[in-house]
N, C-alpha and C positions, 0 to 999 in steps of 0.2 A: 568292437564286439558288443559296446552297452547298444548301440541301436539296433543290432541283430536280435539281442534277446529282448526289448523292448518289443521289436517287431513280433516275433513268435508267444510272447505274454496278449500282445493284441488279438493274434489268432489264436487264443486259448480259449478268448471271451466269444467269436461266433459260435453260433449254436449249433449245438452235433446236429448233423444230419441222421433223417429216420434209416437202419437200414434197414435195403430191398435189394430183392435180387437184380431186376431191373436197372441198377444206377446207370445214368452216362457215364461218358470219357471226364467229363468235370463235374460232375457231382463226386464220383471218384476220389480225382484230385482235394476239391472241397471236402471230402469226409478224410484225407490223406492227412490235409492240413492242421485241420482241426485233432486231430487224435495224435500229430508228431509234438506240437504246439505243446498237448498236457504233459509233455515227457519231461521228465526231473533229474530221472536217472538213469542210464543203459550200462547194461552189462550186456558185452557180446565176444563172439569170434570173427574178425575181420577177416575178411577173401580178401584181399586187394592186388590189382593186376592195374599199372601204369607203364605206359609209352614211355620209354627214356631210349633216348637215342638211334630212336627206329625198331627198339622192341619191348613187347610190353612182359615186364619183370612182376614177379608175382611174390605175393608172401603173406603167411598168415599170422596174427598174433591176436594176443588176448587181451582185449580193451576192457577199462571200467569208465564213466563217465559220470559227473555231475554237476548240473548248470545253480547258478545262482546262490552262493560264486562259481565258478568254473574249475573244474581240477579233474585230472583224469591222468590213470598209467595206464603200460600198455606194454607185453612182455612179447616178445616171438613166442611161437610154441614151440614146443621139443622136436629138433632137428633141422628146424628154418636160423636163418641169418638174422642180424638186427641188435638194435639197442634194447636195453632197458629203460624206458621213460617215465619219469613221474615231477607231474605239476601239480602243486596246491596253492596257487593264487598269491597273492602277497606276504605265505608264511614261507615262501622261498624267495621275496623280492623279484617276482614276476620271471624268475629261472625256470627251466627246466633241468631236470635234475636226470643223469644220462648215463647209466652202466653199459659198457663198450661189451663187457665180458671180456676183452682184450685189451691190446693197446689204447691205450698211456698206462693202464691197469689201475686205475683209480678213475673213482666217480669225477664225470666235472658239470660241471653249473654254466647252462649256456641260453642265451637268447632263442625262444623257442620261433620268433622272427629274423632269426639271425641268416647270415649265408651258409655260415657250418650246417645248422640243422634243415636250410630249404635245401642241401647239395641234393639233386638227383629224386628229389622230392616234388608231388603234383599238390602239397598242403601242407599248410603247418600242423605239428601238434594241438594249436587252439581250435581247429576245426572238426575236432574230431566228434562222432554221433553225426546228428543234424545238422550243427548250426550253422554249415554254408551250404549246401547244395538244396534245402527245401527254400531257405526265402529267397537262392535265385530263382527256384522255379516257379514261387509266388509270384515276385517279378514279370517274369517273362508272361505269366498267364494273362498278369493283371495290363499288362502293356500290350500285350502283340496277338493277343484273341480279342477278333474271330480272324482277322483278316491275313496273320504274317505266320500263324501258330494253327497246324492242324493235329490235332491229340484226336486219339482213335483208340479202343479195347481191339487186342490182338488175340484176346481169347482167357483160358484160366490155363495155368501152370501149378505146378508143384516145387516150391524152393525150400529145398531142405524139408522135406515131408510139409511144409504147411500151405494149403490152399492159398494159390495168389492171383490176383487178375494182372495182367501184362498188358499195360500202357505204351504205345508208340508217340512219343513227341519229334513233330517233322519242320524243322523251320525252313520254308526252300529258300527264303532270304540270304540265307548265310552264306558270306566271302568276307574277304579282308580287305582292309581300308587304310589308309595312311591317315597319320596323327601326330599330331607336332607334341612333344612334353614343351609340359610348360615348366618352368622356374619352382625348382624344389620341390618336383614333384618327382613320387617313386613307383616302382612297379607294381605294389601291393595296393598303394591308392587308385593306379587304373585299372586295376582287377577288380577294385571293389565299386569303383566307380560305375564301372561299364557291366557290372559281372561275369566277367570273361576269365579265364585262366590264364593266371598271368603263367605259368611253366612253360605255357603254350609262346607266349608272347615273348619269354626269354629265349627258347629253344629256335624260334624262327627268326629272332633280328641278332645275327651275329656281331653285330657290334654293340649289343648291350649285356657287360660282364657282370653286375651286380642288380640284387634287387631294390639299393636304396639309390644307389649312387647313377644318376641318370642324363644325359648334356642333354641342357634342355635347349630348346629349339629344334632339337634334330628329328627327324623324320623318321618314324617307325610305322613298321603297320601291324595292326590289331584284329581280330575277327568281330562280326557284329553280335555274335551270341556268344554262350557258354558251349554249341555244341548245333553241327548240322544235324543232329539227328539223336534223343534222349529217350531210353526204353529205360522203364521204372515197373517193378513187379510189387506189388502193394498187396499185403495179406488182408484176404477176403473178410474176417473176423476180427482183428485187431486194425486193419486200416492202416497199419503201419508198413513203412517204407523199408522191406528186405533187401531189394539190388536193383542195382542200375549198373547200366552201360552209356558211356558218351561216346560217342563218333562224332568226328569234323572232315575234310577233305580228304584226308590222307587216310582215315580208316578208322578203329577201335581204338578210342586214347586213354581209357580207363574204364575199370570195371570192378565194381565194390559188392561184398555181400555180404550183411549183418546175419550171420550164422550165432544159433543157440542165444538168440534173442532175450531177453529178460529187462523190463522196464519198470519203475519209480517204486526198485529195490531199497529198502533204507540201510544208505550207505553207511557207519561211522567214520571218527576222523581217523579210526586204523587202514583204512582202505586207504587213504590218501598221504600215507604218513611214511616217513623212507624208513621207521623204526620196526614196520610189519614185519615180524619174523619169514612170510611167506614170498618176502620181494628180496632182492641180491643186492640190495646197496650194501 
């Protein structure tokens, strides 16, 4: 995580770009970057719609986030499913702190990289806001344009009443490939390695039951990108990243939208603390 936010402190430092109505498909991106980069703090309503098991399971909850250090809860809304979550960095010994609402009926303190909390999950609690899906797509722009990466403006939309331009990212490259593990290595390291999804990569090699525990030498196969095909709708005025959809071979594998937006709100340490009268621990 220190080199992700490293990376995005990096991109904090290019210089805005002027706006114009006129931008390209990467200047776009370029003014995307730089304006997700200044973000500190997000408070939003998560859309979120993931592929598990051949359908994609949808739910909405109410996130807080803030980077440097890292800490962030995150409640279902009123009538959705789900946990209570709340991370504060190493005032909870790098736990997440996790109200069921139900069974066991007490709070428990879990590995927010653990198996209990990946079950059925396309990300961990540490991902939450930005901080994995924009420096993949830095990534990929910085590596595989002009030649492997076609990004195109598909026109302007409306997300949630606010003006947005709607990005098409097309890799026709993308298929799956065999890949030996090597020796202690786990599925979170070739996820970040390669930036691929690793849910994606558990879900398609049935012989791989855990995210740490991996026989190395054995033969698995991966995909080359994070996604055959990445729509990103980017508010025209803030330049910020409201929703995306990823597709790979098999169809729609996830679909996120930062609803009732609000950034580099000044959090207290009440926001992040299980003693908030307003949280259910």
């Amino acid at each position: 995580m220190l080199r992700i936010l490293l990376l995005l402190s990096f991109i904090s430092l290019l210089p805005e770009p002027v706006p114009r109505e006129d931008l390209s498909a990467a200047e776009w991106m370029k003014s995307m970057f730089s304006a997700c980069a200044k973000v500190r703090t997000m408070e939003y309503v998560l859309n979120k719609g993931e592929r598990i098991g051949g359908k994609i399971l949808y739910q909405r909850s109410y996130t807080k986030v803030a980077y440097g250090p890292f800490r962030a809860y995150s409640r279902p809304l009123e009538g959705e499913q789900g946990p209570e979550l709340l991370y504060n960095g190493a005032g909870t010994a790098h736990k997440t702190l996790v109200d069921t609402h139900g069974f066991p009926w007490f709070n428990l303190s879990l590995d927010p990289k653990g198996s209990l909390m990946r079950k059925d999950q396309h990300h961990t609690f540490l991902d939450a806001g930005y901080i994995k899906l924009v420096p993949v797509l830095l990534y990929y722009q910085d590596e595989l344009l002009p030649d492997h990466l076609d990004v195109r403006i598909l026109g302007r939309e409306e997300v949630f009443g606010e003006d947005c331009i709607h990005l098409d990212w097309y890799i026709p490259d993308y298929k799956w490939v065999n890949y030996q593990i090597k020796s202690g290595e786990t599925l979170a390291g070739i996820e970040q390695t390669f930036r691929v999804p690793g849910y994606l990569i558990l879900e398609r090699n049935t012989n791989l039951t855990d995210w740490d525990k991996l026989p190395a030498g054995e033969i698995i196969q991966i995909p080359t990108a994070y996604g055959k095909r990445i729509e990103l709708w980017i508010s025209s005025e803030g330049k910020l990243l409201r929703q995306f959809k990823v597709y790979d071979d098999q169809g729609l594998y996830e679909h996120f939208t930062y609803e009732k937006l609000a950034v580099n709100l000044p959090f207290t340490e009440l926001d992040f603390d299980r003693g908030n009268p307003d949280y259910g621990f």
